[in-house]
C-alpha positions in Angstrom: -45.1 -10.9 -2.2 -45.3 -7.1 -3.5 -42.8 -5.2 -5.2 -43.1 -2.7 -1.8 -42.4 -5.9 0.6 -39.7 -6.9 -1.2 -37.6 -3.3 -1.4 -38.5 -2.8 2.2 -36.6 -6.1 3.2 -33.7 -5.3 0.3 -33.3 -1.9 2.9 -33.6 -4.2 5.8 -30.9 -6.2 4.5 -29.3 -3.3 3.7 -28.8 -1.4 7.0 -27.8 -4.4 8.3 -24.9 -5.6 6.3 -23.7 -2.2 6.5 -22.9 -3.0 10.6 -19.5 -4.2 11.6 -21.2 -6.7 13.7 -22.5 -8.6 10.7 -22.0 -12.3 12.0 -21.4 -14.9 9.2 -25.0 -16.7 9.7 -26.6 -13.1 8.6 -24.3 -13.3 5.6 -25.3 -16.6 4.5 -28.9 -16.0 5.4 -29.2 -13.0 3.3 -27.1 -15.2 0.2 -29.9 -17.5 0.3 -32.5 -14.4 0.3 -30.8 -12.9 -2.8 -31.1 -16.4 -4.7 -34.8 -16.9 -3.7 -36.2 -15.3 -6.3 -34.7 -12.4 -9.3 -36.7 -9.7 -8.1 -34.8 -10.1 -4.5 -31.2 -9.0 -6.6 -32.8 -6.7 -8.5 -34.3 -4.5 -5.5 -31.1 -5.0 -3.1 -29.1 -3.4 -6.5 -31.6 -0.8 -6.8 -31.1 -0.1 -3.2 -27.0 0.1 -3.1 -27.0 2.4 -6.6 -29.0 4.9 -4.7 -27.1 4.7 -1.6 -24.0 6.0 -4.2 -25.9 8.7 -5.2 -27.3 9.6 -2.3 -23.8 9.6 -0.5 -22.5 12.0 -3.2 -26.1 14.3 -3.2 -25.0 14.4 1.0 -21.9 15.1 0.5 -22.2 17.6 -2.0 -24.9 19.3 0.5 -22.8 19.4 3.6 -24.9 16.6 5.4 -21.3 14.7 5.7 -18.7 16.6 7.1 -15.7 17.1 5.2 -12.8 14.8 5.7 -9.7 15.8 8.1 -6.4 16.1 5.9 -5.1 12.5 5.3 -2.8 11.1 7.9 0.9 9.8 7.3 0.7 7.2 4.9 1.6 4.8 7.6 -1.5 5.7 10.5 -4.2 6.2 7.7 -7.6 5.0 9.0 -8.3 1.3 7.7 -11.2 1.2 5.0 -13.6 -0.6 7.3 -13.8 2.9 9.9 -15.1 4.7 6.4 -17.8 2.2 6.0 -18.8 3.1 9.8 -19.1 6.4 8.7 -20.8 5.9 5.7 -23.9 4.0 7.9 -24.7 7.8 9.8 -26.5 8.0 6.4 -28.6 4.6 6.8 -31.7 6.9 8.1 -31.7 9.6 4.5 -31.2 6.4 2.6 -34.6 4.8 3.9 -36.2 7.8 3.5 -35.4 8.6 0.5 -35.3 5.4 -0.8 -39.2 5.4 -1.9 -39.4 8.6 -3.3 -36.3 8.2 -5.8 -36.0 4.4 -6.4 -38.0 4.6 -9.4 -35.3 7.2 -11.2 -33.3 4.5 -11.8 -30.0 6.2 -11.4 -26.9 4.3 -12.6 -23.1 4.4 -11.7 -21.0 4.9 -15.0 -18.9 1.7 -15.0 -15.4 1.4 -17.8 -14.7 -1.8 -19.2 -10.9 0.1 -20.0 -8.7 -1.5 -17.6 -7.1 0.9 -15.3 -2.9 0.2 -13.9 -1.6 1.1 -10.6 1.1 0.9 -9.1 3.0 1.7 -5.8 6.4 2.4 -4.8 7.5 3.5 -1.7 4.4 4.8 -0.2 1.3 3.4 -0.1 -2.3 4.4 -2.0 -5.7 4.9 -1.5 -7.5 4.0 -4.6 -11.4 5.0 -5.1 -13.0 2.9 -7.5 -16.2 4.3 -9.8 -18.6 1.8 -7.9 -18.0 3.1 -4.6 -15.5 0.4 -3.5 -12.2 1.4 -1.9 -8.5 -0.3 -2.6 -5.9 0.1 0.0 -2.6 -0.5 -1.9 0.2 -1.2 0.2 3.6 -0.4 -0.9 5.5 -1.6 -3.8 2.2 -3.3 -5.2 0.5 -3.6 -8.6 -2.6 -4.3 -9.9 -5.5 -3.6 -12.7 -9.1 -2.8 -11.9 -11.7 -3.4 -14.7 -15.0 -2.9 -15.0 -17.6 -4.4 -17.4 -21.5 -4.6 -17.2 -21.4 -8.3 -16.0 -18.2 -8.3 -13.2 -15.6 -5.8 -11.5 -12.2 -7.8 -12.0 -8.8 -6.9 -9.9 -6.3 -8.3 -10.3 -3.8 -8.1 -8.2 -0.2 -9.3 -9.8 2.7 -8.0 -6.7 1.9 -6.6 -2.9 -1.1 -6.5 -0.7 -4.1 -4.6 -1.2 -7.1 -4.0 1.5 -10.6 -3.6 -0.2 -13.4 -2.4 0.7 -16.4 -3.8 -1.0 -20.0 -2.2 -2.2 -22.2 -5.4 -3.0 -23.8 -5.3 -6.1 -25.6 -8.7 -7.1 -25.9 -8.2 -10.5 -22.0 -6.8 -10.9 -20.1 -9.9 -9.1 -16.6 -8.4 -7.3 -13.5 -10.8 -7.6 -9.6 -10.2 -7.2 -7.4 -12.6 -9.3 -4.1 -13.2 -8.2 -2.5 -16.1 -10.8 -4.3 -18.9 -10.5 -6.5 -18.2 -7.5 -9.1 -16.1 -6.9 -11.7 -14.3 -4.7 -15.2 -14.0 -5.0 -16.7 -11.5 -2.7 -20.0 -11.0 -1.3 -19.9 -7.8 -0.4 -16.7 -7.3 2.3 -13.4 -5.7 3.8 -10.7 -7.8 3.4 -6.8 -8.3 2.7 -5.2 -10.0 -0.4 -1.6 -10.4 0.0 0.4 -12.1 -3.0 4.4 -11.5 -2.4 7.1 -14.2 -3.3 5.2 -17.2 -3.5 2.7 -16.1 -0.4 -0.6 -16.1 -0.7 -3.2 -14.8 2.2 -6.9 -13.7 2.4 -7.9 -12.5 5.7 -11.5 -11.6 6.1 -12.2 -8.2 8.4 -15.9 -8.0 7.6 -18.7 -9.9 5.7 -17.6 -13.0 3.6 -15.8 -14.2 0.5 -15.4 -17.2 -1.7 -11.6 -18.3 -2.4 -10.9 -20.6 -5.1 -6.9 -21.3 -4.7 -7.0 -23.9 -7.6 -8.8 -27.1 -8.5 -8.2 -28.6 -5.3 -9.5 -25.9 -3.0 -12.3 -24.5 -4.7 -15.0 -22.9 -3.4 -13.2 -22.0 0.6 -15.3 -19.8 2.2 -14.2 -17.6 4.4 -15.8 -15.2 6.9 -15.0 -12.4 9.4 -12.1 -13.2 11.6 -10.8 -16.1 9.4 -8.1 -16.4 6.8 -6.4 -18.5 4.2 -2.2 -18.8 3.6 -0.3 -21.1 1.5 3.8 -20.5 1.4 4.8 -21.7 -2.0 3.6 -25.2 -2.6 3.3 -26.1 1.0 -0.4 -26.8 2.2 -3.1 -24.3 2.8 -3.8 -23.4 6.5 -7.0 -21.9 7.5 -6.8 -19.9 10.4 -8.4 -17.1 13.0 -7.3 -13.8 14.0 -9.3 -10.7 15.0 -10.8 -9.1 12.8 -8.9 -5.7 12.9 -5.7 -8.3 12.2 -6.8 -8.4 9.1 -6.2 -5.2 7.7 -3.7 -4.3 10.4 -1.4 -2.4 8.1 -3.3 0.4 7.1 -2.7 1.4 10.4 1.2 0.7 10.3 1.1 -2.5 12.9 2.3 -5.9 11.3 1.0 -8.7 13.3 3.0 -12.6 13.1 1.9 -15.7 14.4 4.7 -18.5 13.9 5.7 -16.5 11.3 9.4 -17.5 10.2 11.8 -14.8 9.9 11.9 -15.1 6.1 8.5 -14.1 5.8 9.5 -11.3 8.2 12.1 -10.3 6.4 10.4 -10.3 3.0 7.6 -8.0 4.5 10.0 -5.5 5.4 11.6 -5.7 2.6 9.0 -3.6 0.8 8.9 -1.0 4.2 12.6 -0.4 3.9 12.6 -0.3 -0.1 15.9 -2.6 -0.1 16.8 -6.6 0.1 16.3 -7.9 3.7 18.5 -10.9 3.7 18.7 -13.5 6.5 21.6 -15.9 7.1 21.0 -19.6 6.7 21.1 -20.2 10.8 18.5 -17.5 11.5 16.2 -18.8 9.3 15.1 -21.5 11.7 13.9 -18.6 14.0 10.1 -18.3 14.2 8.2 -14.9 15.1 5.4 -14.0 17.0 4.6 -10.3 17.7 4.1 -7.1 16.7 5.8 -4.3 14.6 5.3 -0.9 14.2 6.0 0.4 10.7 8.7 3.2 10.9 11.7 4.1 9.7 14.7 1.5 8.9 16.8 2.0 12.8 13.2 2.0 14.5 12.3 -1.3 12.6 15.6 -3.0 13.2 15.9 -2.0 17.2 12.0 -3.6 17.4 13.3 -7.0 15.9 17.0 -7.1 18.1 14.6 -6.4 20.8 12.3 -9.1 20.3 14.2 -12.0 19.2 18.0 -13.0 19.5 19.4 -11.7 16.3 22.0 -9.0 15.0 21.0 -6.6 11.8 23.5 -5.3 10.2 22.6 -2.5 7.7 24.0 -0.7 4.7 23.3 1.5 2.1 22.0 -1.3 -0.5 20.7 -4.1 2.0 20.0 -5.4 5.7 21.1 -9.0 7.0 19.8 -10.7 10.3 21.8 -12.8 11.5 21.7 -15.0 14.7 23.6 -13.2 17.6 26.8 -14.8 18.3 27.6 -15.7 14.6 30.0 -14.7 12.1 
């Protein structure tokens, strides 16, 4: 097999990892493709650096149209719609691709750790690779990059990522004990008061949730959730679910109202308590992020409980008790 063949399938496998419609069975295939032989990693990372700097060449030349001013914080567009953009320039790339491959261009990587956190409103965070980090509110995490691996980890909240695939620099989010190994995705990682969740939009990743679960993989449309030290469940959702709160929905299946109310606890930036009775209720539905009265009127609407609310906290109780 020729150096050309092999670059000309790296763009093959290329274009088409960059669809939405990316099944699992092309992700897998084209895992096994990457560990056939060296040369098959080194071409594919070849290809995605100069897809980076081609996007910023385009962009820089008014190929890409400038973005519209950012939305509310709560209706932002969910990192996945950016990677749909991003695929309009599929065609320059595999033009281009022969004529500058052998420049060898490089993305400057930091092995200094970089901090973030979030408060009451959520962030958008670029990273120098190309990948995106959705932070929801009232999260923290680091971001470090060396020459062998790009390590997150994630230590409070939810993040949505967005994921360039780079063989040779492996992408994982570390949350205590458990992490993610990801193949080159969109995804959710939510790790909040003992709750742990990975829900899959696009592509595929690898969780490892301790000695017991290693090695879970999960693909578009699935996800993973353990609630304390109860047992894992493995479940599947639509794909949009997954990163649903970039676009200010919350979605619950069975959900109890604890969980509720600790997710709204970081929307309303004060303790959401539930009474003992209440907490036998179970939710499933949706919720519109908004202000504190519009969030409380969707839950008395939707299930039979009273919220009472003060200045320093809100308490659910079940209609009809004290």
């Amino acid at each position: 097999m020729t150096d050309a063949s092999v670059h000309d399938q790296a763009l093959r496998w290329f274009a088409a990892l960059r669809d939405d419609g990316a099944d699992e069975g092309e992700w897998l295939a084209f895992q096994d493709w990457l560990e056939a032989d060296p040369e098959h990693a080194q071409q594919y990372d070849a290809v995605q650096r100069l897809w980076l700097d081609l996007e910023d060449a385009a962009g820089a030349s008014g190929i890409v149209a400038p973005a519209p001013a950012p939305a509310p914080a709560a209706r932002r567009r969910p990192p996945a719609r950016r990677v749909s953009a991003r695929r309009r320039l599929v065609p320059v790339l595999a033009i281009a691709a022969s004529l500058v491959l052998a420049a060898g261009l490089w993305i400057n990587l930091s092995a200094r750790p970089q901090s973030f956190v979030t408060t009451d409103a959520d962030r958008i965070v670029m990273l120098k690779d190309g990948s995106s980090v959705h932070l929801n509110r009232h999260s923290r995490m680091s971001v470090q990059m060396t020459a062998g691996q790009r390590t997150v980890t994630l230590d409070e909240g939810e993040a949505a990522f967005d994921v360039v695939h780079r063989p040779d620099r492996p992408f994982v989010v570390v949350s205590g004990e458990r992490s993610v190994r990801v193949l080159g995705t969109v995804f959710d990682v939510l790790n909040h008061k003992g709750r742990y969740r990975v829900a899959v939009q696009r592509g595929a990743v690898a969780v490892d949730t301790g000695a017991d679960d290693a090695g879970t993989r999960l693909a578009a449309g699935q996800a993973l959730e353990r609630l304390g030290q109860a047992r894992l469940i493995r479940y599947s959702l639509s794909p949009d679910e997954a990163v649903a709160w970039t676009e200010g929905t919350l979605i619950y299946r069975n959900a109890s109202l604890s969980t509720v109310a600790d997710d709204l606890s970081r929307y309303l930036d004060k303790p959401v308590i539930v009474g003992d009775p209440a907490k036998r209720v179970m939710f499933t539905g949706v919720l519109q992020v908004g202000d504190e009265a519009t969030m409380a009127r969707q839950l008395e609407d939707l299930l039979p409980i009273r919220i009472s609310r003060s200045s320093t906290e809100v308490r659910l109780t079940l209609r009809g008790q004290d």
